[in-house]
C-alpha positions as CSV (number, residue, x, y, z in Angstrom):
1,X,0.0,0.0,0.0
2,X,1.2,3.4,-1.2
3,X,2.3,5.8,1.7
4,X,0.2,9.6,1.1
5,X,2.3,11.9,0.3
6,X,3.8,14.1,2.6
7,X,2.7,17.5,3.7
8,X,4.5,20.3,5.2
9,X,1.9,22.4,5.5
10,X,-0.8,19.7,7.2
11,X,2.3,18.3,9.8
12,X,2.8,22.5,10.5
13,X,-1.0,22.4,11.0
14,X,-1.2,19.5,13.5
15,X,1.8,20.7,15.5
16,X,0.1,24.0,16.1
17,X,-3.1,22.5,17.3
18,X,-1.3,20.1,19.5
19,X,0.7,23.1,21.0
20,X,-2.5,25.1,21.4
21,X,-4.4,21.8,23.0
22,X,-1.2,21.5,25.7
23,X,-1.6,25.1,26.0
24,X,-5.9,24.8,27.3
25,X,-4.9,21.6,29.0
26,X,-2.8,23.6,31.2
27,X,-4.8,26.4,31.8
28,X,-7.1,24.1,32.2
29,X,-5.0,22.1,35.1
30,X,-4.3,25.3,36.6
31,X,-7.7,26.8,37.4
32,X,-8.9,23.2,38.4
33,X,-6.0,22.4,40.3
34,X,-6.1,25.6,42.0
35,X,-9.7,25.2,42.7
36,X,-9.7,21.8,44.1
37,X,-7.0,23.0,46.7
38,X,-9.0,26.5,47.6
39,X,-11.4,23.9,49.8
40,X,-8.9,20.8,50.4
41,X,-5.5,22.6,52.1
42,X,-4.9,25.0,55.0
43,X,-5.1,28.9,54.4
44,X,-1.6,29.4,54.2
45,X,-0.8,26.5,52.6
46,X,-2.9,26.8,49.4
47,X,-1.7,30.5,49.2
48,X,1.5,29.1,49.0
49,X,0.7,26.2,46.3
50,X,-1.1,28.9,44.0
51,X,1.7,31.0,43.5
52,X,3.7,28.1,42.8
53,X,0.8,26.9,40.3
54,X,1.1,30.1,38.9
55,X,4.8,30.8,38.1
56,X,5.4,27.6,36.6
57,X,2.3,27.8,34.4
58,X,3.9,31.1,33.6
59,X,7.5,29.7,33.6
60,X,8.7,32.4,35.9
61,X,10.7,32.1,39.0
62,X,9.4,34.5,41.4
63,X,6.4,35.6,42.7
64,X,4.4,37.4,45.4
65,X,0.7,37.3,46.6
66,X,0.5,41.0,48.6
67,X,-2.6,42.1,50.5
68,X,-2.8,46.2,50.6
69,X,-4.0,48.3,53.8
70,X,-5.8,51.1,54.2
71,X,-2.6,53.3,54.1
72,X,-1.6,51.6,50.9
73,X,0.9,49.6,52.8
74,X,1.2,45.8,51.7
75,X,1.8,42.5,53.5
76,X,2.5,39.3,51.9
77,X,0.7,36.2,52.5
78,X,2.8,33.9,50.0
79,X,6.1,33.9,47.9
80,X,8.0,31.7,46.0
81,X,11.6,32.2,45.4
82,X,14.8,33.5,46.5
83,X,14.7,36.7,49.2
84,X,17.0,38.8,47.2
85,X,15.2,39.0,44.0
86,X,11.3,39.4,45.9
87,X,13.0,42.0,48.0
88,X,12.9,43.7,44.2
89,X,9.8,42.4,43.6
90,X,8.2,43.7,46.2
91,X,9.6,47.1,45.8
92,X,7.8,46.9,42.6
93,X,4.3,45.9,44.3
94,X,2.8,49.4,43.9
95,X,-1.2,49.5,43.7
96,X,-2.3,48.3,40.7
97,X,-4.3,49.4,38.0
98,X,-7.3,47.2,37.6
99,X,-6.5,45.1,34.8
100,X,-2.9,43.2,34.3
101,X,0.0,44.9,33.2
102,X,3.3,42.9,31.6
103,X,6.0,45.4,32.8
104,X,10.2,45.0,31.1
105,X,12.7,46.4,33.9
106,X,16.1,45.7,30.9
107,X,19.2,45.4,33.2
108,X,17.4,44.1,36.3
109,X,17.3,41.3,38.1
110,X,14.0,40.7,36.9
111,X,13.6,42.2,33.5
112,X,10.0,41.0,33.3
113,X,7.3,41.2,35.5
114,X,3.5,40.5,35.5
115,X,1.4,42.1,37.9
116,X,-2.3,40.9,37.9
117,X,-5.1,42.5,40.4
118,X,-7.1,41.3,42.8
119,X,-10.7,42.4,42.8
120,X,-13.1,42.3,45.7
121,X,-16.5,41.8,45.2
122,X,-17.5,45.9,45.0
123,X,-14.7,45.9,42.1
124,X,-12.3,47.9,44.6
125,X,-8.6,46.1,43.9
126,X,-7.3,45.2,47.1
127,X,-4.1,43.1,45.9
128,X,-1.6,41.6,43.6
129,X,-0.3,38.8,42.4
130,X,3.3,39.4,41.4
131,X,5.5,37.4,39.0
132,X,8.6,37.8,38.0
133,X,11.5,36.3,36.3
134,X,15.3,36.3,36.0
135,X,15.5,35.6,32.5
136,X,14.1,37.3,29.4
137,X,10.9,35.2,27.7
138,X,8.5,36.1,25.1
139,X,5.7,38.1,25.9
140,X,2.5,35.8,26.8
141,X,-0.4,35.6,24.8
142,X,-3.5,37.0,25.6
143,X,-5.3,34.2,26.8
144,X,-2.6,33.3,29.3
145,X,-2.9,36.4,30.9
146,X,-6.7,35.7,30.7
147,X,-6.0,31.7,32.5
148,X,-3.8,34.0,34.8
149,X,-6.6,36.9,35.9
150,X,-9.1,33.6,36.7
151,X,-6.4,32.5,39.0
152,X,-6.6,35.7,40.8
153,X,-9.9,36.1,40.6
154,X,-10.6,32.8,42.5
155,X,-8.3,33.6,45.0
156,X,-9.6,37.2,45.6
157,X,-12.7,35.5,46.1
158,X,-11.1,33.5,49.1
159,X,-9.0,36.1,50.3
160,X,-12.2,38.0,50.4
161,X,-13.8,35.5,52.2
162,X,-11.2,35.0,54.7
163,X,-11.4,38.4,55.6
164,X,-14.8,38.3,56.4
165,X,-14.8,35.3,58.6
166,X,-11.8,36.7,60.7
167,X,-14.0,40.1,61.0
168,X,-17.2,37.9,62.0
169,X,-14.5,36.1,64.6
170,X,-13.4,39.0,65.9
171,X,-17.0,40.3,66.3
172,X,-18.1,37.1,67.9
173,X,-14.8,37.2,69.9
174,X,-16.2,40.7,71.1
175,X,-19.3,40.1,71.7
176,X,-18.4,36.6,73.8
177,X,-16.2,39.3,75.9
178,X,-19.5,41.8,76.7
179,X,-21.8,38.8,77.5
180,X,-19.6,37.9,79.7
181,X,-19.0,41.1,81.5
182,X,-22.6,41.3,81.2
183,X,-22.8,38.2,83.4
184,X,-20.0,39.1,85.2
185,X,-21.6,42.7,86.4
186,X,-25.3,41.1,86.8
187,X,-23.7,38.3,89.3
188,X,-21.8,41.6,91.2
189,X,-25.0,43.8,91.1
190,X,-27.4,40.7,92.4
191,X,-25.1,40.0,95.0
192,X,-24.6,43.6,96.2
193,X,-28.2,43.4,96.5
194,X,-28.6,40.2,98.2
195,X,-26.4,41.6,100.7
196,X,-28.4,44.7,101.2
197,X,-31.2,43.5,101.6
198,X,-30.3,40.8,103.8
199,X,-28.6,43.8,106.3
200,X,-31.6,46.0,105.6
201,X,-34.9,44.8,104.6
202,X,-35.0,41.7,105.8
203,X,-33.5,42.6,109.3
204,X,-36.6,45.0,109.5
205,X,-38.9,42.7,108.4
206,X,-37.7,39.7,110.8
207,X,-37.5,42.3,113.3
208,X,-41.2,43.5,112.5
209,X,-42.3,39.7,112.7
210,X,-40.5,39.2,116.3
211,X,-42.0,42.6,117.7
212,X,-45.3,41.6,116.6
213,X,-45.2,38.2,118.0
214,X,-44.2,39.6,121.2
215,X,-47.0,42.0,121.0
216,X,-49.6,39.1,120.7
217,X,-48.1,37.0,123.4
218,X,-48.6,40.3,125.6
219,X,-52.1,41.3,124.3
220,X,-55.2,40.6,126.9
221,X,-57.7,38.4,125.3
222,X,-59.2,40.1,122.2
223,X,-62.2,40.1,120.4
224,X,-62.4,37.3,117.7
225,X,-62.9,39.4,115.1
226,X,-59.5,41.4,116.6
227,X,-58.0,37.9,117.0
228,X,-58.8,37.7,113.9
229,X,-56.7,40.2,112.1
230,X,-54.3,40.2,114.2
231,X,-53.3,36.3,113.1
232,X,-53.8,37.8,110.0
233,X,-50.9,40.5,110.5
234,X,-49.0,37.6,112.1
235,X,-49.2,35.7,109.3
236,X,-48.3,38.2,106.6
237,X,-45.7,39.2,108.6
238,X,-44.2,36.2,108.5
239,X,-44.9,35.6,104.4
240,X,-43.1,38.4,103.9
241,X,-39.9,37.1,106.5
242,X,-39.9,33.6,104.3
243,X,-40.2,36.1,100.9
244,X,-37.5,37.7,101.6
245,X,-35.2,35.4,102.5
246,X,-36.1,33.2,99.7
247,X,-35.3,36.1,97.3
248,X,-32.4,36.8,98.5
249,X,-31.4,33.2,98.0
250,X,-32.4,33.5,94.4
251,X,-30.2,36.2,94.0
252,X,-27.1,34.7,96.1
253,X,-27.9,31.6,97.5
254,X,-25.7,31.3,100.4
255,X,-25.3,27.7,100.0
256,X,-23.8,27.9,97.0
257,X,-21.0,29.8,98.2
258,X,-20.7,27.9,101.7
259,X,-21.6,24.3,100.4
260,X,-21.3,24.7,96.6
261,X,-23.3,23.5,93.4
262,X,-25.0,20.5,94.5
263,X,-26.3,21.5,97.8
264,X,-27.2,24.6,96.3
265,X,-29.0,23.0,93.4
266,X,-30.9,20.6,95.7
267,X,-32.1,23.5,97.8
268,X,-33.6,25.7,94.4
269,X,-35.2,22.0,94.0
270,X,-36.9,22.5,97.5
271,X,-39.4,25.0,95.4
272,X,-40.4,22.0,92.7
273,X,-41.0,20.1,96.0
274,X,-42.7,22.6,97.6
275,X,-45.2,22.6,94.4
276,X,-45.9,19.3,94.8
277,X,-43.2,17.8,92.6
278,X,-41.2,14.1,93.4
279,X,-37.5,15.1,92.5
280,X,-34.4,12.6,92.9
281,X,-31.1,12.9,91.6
282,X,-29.8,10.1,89.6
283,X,-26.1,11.1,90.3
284,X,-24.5,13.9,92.4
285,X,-21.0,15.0,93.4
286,X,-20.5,16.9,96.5
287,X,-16.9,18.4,95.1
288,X,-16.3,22.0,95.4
289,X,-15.8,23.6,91.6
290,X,-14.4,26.8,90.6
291,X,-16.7,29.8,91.2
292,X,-17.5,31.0,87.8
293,X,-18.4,27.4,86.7
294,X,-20.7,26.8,90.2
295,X,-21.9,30.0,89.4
296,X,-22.8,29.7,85.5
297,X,-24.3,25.9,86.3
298,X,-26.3,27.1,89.3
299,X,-27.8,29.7,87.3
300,X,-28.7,27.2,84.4
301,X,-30.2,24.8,86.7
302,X,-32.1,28.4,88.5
303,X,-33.7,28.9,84.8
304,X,-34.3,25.3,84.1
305,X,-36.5,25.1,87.9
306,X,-37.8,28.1,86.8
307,X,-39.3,26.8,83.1
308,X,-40.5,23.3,84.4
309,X,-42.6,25.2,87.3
310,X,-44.3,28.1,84.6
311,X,-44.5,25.6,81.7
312,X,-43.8,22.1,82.4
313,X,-47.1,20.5,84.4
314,X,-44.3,18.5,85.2
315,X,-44.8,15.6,88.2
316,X,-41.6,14.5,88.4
317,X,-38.0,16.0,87.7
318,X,-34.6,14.2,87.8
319,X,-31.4,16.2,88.1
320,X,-27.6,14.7,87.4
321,X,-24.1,16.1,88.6
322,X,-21.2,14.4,87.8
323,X,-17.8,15.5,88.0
324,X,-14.6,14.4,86.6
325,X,-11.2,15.1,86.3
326,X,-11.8,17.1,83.5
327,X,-15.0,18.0,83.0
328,X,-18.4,18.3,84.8
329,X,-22.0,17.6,83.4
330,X,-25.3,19.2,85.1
331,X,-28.9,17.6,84.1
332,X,-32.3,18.9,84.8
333,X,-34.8,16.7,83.1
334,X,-39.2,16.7,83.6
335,X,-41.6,14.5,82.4
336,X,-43.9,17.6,81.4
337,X,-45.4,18.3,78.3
338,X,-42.4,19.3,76.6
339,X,-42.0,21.6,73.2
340,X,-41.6,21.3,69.6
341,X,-37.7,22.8,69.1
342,X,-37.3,22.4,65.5
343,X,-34.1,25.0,65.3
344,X,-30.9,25.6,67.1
345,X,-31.6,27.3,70.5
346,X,-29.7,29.9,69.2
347,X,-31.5,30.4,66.2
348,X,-35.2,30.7,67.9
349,X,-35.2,34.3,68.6
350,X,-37.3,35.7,72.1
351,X,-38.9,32.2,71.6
352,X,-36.1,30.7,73.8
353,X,-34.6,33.3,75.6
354,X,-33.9,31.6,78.6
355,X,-32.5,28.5,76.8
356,X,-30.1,31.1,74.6
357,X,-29.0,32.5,77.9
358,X,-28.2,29.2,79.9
359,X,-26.6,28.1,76.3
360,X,-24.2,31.1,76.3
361,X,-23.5,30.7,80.3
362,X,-21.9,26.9,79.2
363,X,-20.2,28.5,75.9
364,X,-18.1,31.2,77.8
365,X,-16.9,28.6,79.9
366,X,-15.7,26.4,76.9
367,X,-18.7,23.9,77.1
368,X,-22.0,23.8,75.7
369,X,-25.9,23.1,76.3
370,X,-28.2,20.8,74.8
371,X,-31.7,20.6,75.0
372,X,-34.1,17.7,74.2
373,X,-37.6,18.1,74.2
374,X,-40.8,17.0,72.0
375,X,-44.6,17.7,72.9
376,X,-45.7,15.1,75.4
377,X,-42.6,13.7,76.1
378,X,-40.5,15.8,78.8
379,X,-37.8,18.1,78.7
380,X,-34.0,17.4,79.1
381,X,-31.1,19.9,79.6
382,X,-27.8,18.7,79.7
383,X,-24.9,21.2,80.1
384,X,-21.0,20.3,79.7
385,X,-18.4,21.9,80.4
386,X,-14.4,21.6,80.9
387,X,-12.7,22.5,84.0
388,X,-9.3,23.9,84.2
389,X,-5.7,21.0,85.4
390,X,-6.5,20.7,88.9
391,X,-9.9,22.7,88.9
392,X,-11.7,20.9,91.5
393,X,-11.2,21.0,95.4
394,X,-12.7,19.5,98.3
């Protein structure tokens, strides 16, 4: 069989295309390969493996991913080559215009340099990528400067992005702080008044109480209707003696400072037996816990007592406390009617204010809160949270 003749012309022809298919191969490798490590590697270390990506799909040796300030000051967050010549690079990393620019220094270090922006998403640049190379080449064609601005505009995009989650960090950071100096000051401002009115209003009232007792044990017979009221004062008197005091508990219980969180726990637990409640605890630990963490935990189990007597029509309640090396768990759990929570706590608005609150009390000390509930079938809170080497004490 005859061989076709040859063709200069045609093997010219298929050599070009082939070139020109390696050419969108690459490009091709370089935005997927770029993209596929945006999600897969460390912050740092895919800045690092895109400016690599990018100077040897450019065949440069040097290059620079700079962030610019508000003053127009720059940092870098990634480089690739040696210090001397991106010392000159970077002394080249003015703002950019907005679109790339192939730049020729003749007699430098780096003759050639490619500077492509980086576009938020308002269109405002806020960086550069920077390549740069120690030996002349051929200017590149349009569409590898094209390949090259994708590059930067996927990692603008997660620049970008970054930003914005280390603002929202630093916002949630700040916010964390004022909650808890929010806690901090109501715990100061509830015990200030706890003590005042223990030492004020409650001395007068006990000592209203004992005067009037000793008033009716000196009275000559009276009247019954007299008798009458005067029982009646008796009794009020003493309402208000047993109201203050248990007040003042709620807002510093004294057993939690004296005995700490179970037997201050147990005692709140005294008002769900007082309303006709059965209440056991399934597990309890008697060891003494540093103060912010009795404090948050009593005040979670304070709300939880408080929610299973307003809403539960609860007849029973079972309340955990155990306590390990490295960690303690609190448990307040009804048989009541329960609630449909089909959302996060924290996502539920005024809905679940109280559960927010007890939720944030556990985050600021590291741990968390979880709540279990479903109409008809009880409520459980569960609250977790570390303690610090050696946080517990006798």
């Amino acid at each position: 069989m005859q061989s076709p003749p040859h063709d200069p012309g045609s093997a010219l022809a298929i050599r070009t295309q082939y070139r020109q298919s390696q050419s969108r191969a690459a490009r091709l490798r370089l935005l997927l390969g770029t993209g596929h490590e945006l999600t897969q590697l460390p912050l740092s270390q895919m800045r690092q493996r895109a400016v690599q990506r990018a100077c040897a799909f450019m065949a440069m040796d040097h290059g620079l991913l700079l962030e610019w300030a508000a003053d127009t000051t720059f940092r870098t967050i990634a480089s690739h080559g040696s210090h001397e010549r991106l010392d000159l690079l970077a002394s080249l990393a003015q703002p950019p215009s907005s679109e790339p620019q192939w730049l020729e220094y003749p007699g430098s270090a780096l003759p050639q340099v490619l500077r492509v922006p980086l576009r938020g998403s308002d269109g405002v640049v806020f960086g550069a990528l920077l390549l740069g190379n120690g030996v002349a080449l051929g200017t590149p064609d349009n569409e590898d400067i094209e390949s090259l601005q994708l590059l930067a505009t996927l990692l603008a995009a997660h620049l970008e992005n970054s930003r914005l989650l280390e603002a929202l960090q630093a916002r949630e950071r700040t916010m964390s702080e004022l909650v808890h100096r929010l806690f901090s000051a109501q715990e100061d401002e509830r015990k200030r008044v706890a003590y005042d009115l223990h030492d004020g209003l409650a001395q007068n009232l006990a000592g209203l109480h004992q005067r009037l007792q000793g008033f009716a044990g000196r009275c000559p017979p009276l009247p019954s209707d007299l008798a009458n009221d005067l029982q009646a004062i008796l009794d009020l008197a003493r309402g208000c003696v047993g109201e203050g005091r248990q007040l003042i508990g709620g807002l510093r219980p004294h057993a939690l400072d004296d005995f700490g969180l179970y037997k201050a726990v147990d005692k709140e637990a005294d008002r769900l037996r007082d309303a006709g409640l059965s209440v056991d605890w399934a597990e309890h630990s008697a060891a003494r816990l540093p103060g912010n963490t009795e404090i948050a935990l009593f005040r979670i189990a304070q709300e939880g007592i408080n929610n299973i007597l307003k809403h539960a029509q609860a007849s029973h309640v079972s309340l955990g406390l155990m306590v390990s090396d490295d960690r303690v768990s609190l448990r307040v759990e009804d048989n009541g009617r329960g609630f449909a929570l089909e959302q996060p706590i924290e996502t539920n608005g005024t809905c679940h204010l109280g559960l927010a609150a007890m939720q944030e009390r556990a985050s600021l000390l590291g741990g968390h809160l979880s709540c279990f509930s479903q109409p008809d079938g009880g409520t459980r809170l569960l609250a977790s949270v570390p303690l610090p080497t050696h946080g517990t004490h006798s």
